[in-house]
N, C-alpha and C positions, 0 to 999 in steps of 0.2 A: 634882156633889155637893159640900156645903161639907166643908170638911175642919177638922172640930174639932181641940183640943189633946186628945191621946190619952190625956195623962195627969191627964186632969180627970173624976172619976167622974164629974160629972154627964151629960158625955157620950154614957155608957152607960146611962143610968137608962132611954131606952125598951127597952132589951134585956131588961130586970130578967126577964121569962117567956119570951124564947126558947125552940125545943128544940133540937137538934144540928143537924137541918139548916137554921136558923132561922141560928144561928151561924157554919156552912158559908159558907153565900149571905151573910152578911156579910164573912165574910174576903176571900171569891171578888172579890164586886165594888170593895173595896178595891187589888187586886192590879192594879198596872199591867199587867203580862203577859197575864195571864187577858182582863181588859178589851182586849188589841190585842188575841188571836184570837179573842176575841167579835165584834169588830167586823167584823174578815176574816169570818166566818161568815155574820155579817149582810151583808153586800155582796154575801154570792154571794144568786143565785136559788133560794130558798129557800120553797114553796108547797105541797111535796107532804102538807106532816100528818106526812113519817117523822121522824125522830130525826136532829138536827143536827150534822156534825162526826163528823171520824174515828174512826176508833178510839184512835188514839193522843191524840187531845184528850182521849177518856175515860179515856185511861189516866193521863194527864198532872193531868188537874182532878177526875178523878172525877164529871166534872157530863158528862152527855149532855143537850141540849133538841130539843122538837118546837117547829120552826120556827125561829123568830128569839130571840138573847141575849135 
């Protein structure tokens, strides 16, 4: 992901009609941390359809996924 200057509205102008969790999953994938245990998540074997990641990851991100980051 390129990484704009943050403090350049133009930046943001594709955000302009987000809604919360639109906002959410942008912060998320910003976040170096989040992005390492995403990654850790994705490396495991990961095919069954259930809900990705422990509980404490949802406790931690608030994001649980089915399947892969």
């Amino acid at each position: 992901m390129s990484r704009s200057d943050w403090t350049d509205p133009a930046a943001y102008e594709h955000m302009r009609g987000y809604e919360a969790d639109e906002f959410a999953a942008e912060y998320l994938i910003r976040n170096d941390d989040f992005v390492a245990e995403c990654d850790q998540l994705a490396s495991s074997a990961m095919t069954s359809g259930r809900l990705a990641g422990s509980t404490g990851f949802a406790a931690s991100w608030g994001a649980r996924f089915h399947n892969l980051c």
